[in-house]
Each structure stands twice: as structure tokens, then as C-alpha cells.
DRENVO-38303 format. One record per residue (C-alpha): residue in three letters; x, y, z. Coordinates in pm, whole numbers. Layout:
BEGIN
<pt res="ALA" px="X" py="Y" pz="Z"/>
...
***
This chain:
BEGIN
<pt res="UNK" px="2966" py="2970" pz="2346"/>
<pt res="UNK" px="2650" py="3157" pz="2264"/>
<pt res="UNK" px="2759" py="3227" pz="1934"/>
<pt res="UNK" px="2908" py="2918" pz="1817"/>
<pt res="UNK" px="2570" py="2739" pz="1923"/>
<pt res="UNK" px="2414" py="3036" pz="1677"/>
<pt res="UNK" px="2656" py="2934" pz="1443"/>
<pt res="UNK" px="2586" py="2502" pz="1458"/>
<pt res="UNK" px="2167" py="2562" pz="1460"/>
<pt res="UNK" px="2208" py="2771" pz="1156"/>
<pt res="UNK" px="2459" py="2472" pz="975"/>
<pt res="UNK" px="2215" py="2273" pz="1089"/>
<pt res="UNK" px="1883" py="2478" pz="914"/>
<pt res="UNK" px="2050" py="2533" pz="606"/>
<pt res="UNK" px="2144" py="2121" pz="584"/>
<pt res="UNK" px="1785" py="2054" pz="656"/>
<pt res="UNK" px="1665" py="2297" pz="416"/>
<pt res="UNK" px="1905" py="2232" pz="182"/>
<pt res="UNK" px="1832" py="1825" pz="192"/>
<pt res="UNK" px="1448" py="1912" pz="235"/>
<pt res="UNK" px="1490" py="2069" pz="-154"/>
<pt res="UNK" px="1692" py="1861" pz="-330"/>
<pt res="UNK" px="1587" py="1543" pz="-183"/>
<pt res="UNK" px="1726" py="1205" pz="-223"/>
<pt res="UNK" px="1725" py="946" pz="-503"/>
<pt res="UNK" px="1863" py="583" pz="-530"/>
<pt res="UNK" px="1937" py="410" pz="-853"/>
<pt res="UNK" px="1817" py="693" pz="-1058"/>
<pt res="UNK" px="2029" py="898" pz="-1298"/>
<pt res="UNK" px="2401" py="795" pz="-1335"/>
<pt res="UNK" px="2377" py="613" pz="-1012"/>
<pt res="UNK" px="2156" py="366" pz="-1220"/>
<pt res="UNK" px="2525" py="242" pz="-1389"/>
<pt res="UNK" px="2702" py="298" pz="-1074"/>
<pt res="UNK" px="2484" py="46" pz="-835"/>
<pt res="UNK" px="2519" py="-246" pz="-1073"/>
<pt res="UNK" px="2898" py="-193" pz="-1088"/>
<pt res="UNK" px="2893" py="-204" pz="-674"/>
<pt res="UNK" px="2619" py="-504" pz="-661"/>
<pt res="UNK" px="2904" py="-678" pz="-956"/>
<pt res="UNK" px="3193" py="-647" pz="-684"/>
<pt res="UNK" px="2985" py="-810" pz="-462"/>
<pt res="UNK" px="2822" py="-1082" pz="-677"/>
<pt res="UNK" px="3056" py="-1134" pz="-956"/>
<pt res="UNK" px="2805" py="-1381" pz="-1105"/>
<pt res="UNK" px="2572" py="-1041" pz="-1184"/>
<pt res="UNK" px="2554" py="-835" pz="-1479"/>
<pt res="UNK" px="2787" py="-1064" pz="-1666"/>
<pt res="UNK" px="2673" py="-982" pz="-1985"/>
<pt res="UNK" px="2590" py="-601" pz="-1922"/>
<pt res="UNK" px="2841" py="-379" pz="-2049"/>
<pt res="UNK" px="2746" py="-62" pz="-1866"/>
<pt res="UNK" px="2838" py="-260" pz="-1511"/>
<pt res="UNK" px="3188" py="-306" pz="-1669"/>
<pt res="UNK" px="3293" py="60" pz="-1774"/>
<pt res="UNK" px="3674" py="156" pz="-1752"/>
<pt res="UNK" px="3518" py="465" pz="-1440"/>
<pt res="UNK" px="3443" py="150" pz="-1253"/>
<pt res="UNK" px="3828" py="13" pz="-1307"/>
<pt res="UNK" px="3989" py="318" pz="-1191"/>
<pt res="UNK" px="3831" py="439" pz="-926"/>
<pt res="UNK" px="3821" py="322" pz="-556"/>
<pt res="UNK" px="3469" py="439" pz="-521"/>
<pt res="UNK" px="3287" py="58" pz="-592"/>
<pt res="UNK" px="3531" py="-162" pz="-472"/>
<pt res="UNK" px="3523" py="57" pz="-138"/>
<pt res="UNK" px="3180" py="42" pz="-104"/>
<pt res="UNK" px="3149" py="-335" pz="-212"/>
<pt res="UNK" px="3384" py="-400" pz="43"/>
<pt res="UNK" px="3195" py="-226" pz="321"/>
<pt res="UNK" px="2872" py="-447" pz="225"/>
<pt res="UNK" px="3092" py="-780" pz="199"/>
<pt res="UNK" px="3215" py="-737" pz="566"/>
<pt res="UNK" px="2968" py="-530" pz="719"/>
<pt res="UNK" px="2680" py="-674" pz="577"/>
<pt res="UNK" px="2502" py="-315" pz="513"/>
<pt res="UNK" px="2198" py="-277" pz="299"/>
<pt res="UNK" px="2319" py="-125" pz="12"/>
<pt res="UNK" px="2023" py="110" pz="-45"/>
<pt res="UNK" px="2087" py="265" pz="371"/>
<pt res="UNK" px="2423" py="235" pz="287"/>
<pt res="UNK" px="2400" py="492" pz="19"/>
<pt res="UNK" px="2135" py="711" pz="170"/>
<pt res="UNK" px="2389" py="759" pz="550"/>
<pt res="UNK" px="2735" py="781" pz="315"/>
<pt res="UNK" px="2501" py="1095" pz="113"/>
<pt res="UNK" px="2359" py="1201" pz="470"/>
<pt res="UNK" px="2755" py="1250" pz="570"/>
<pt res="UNK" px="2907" py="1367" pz="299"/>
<pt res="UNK" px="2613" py="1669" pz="281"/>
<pt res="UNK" px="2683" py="1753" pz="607"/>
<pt res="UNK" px="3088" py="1798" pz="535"/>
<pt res="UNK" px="2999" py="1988" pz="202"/>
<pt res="UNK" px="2822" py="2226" pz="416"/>
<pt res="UNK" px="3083" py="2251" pz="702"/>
<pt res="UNK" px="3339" py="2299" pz="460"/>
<pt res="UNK" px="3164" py="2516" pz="235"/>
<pt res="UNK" px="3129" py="2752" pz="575"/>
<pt res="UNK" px="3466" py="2697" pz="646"/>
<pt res="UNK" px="3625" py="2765" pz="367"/>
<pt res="UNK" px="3367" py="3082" pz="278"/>
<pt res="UNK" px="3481" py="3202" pz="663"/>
<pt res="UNK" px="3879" py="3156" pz="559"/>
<pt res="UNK" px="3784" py="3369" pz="247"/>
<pt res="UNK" px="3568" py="3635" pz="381"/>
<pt res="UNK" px="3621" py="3642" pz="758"/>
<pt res="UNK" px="3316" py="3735" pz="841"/>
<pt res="UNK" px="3094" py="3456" pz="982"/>
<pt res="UNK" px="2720" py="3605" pz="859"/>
<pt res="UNK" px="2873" py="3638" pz="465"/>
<pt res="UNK" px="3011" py="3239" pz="559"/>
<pt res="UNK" px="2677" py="3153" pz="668"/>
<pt res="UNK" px="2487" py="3347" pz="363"/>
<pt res="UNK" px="2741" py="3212" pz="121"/>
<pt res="UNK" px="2687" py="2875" pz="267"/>
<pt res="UNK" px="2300" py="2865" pz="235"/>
<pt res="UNK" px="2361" py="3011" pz="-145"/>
<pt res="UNK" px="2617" py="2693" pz="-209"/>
<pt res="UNK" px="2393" py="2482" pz="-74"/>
<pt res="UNK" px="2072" py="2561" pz="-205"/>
<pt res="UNK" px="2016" py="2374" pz="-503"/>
<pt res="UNK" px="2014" py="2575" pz="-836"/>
<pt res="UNK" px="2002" py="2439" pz="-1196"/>
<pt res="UNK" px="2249" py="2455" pz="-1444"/>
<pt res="UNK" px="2229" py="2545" pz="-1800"/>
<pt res="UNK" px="1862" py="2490" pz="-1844"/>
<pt res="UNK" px="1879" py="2147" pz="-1764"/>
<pt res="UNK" px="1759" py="1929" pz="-1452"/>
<pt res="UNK" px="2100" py="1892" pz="-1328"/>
<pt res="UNK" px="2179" py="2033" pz="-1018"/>
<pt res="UNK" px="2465" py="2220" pz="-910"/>
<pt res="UNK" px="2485" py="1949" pz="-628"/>
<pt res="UNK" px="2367" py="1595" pz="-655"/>
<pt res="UNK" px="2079" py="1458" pz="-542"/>
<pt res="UNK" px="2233" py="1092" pz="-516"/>
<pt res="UNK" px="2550" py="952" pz="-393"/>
<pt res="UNK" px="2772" py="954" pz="-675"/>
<pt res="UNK" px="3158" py="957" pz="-741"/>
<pt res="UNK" px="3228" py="1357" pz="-810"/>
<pt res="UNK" px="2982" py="1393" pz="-502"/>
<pt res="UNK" px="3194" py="1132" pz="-257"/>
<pt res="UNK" px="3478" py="1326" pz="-354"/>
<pt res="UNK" px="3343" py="1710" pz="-325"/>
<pt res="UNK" px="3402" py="1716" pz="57"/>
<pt res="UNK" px="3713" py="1617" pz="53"/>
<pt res="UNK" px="3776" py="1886" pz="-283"/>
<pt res="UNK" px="3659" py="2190" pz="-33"/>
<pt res="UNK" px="3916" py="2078" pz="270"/>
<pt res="UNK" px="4188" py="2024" pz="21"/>
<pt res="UNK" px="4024" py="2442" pz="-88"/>
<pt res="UNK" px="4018" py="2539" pz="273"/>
<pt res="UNK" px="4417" py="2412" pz="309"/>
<pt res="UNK" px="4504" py="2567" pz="-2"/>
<pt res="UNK" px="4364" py="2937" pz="126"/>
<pt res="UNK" px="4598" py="2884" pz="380"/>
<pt res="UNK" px="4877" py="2830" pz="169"/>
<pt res="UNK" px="4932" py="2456" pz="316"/>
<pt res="UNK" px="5012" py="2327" pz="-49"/>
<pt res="UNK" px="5136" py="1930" pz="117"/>
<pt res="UNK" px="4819" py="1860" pz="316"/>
<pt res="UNK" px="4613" py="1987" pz="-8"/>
<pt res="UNK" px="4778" py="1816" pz="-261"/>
<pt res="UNK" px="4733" py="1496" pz="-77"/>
<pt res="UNK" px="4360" py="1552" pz="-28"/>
<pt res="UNK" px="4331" py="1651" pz="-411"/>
<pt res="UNK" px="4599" py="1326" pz="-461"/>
<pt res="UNK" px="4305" py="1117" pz="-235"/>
<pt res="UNK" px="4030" py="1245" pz="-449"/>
<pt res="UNK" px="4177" py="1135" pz="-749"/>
<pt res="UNK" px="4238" py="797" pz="-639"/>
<pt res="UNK" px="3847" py="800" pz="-556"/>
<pt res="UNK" px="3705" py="949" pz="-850"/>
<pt res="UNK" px="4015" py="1061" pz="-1104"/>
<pt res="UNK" px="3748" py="1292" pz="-1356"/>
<pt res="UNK" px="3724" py="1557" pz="-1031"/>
<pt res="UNK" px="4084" py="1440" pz="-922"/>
<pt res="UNK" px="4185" py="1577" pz="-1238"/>
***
């Protein structure tokens, strides 16, 4: 019990750290397209005439109608709406990154060091893009359900993680694919 407690308030550091470095934006970057296509759904009377609210990413994936829907019956803020759905899907990025680096190593202090690494932000290439994103976007609303479908695949459960990959797809098909 001890050690699983160990276990939760070091998850629970390395999120904090982890969120504390990359931070959080809204409506900057790619998200800047994405809100309009979601605020669109919602209004269809916006963003008539803008082009970049009416791209063929926003026709194919389930991402903006989802989240459009949420707001029409729920009512949400769509700016707190964004910043809890990032919250949560951080937090299952991490979990499953420790999952699935404790399925690969079995060892639970290389799963924890392996999950701070992951989760740590690093930049790619030179650029300012980091290896995970700093706003809710499709690839990242898909990434924690990518690592389950991982973890099931290192355990050689091909069905569950073919559906997961199958869901993914259906959500954002560029990391479906």
C-alpha cells in the first residue's frame, strides 16, 4: 500500500512538473484553425466566409463535432472546456506512458524515470514544437488512447488494440493512420 502511494505522489510530481513546463495555451498555434471550426458547429452563421474554419481535417474527424456537441447540450465554456479535456488527457498520457514503460521494462523506478523523460517537454528539430502539445489538439486527444492501444499491444491483445487504434482514427485519422 506503501508503495503504490510512492508510486501515485510521484505520477502526480512529474504531471505537475511536467504541466508547470510546458504550460497551457488556448487559440494559439494550430488550435487557432481548430477553435473556429468547433465555434462553426455551434454557430453555423460564423466564419461563413473563412476558409480555414471549413478544412476537409474538420470533415473527417469526430474531434469538433464532439466537442461542439458537448457545448450545445452542456452549455460549457469553450475556453474551460478545452483547458479540463487537456488537464485529463495529460494525466492519461502520463498513466499510460508509466504503464506501458512498466509492461516494457518491469521495473517500476525505470517506469517512473522513463515516464518523467516522456513527459518532460523537449524540442524537436530546432524548432519550438514540442514533443507534446501545449494545447488541446486532435493528435493530442488521440495520444492517450494511442499508448493503451501500445500497452494492449505489448501484451499481445491485438482485438482490444486494434479497436483503440480503429477509435483513434475515427477521432483524428492523420495519427489513426
Amino acid at each position: 500500500q506503501g508503495r503504490l502511494t510512492m508510486i501515485k505522489l510521484a505520477l502526480c510530481l512529474i504531471f505537475s512538473l511536467s504541466f508547470y513546463l510546458h504550460g497551457y495555451y488556448f487559440a494559439t498555434g494550430d488550435q487557432s484553425t481548430y477553435v473556429p471550426q468547433v465555434l462553426q458547429r455551434i454557430n453555423p452563421a460564423l466564419f461563413q466566409r473563412d476558409y480555414l474554419s471549413q478544412t476537409a481535417e474538420g470533415d473527417f474527424s469526430l474531434m469538433f463535432p464532439l466537442l461542439a456537441q458537448i457545448i450545445k447540450l452542456t452549455g460549457a465554456d469553450l475556453e474551460w472546456l478545452y483547458f479540463f479535456l487537456y488537464l485529463t488527457l495529460r494525466g492519461l498520457s502520463l498513466i499510460f506512458i508509466y504503464r506501458l514503460s512498466l509492461a516494457l521494462t518491469q521495473s517500476t523506478p525505470a517506469a517512473l524515470l522513463a515516464t518523467a523523460f516522456l513527459s518532460l517537454p523537449k524540442f524537436v528539430a530546432g524548432t519550438n514544437q514540442p514533443t507534446l502539445d501545449n494545447s488541446l489538439l486532435p493528435r493530442f486527444f488521440v495520444l492517450p488512447l494511442l499508448l493503451l492501444s501500445l500497452n494492449y499491444l505489448s501484451k499481445k491483445q491485438w482485438v482490444i488494440s486494434s479497436l483503440l487504434v480503429g477509435l483513434s482514427f475515427t477521432i483524428h485519422p492523420y495519427s489513426g493512420i
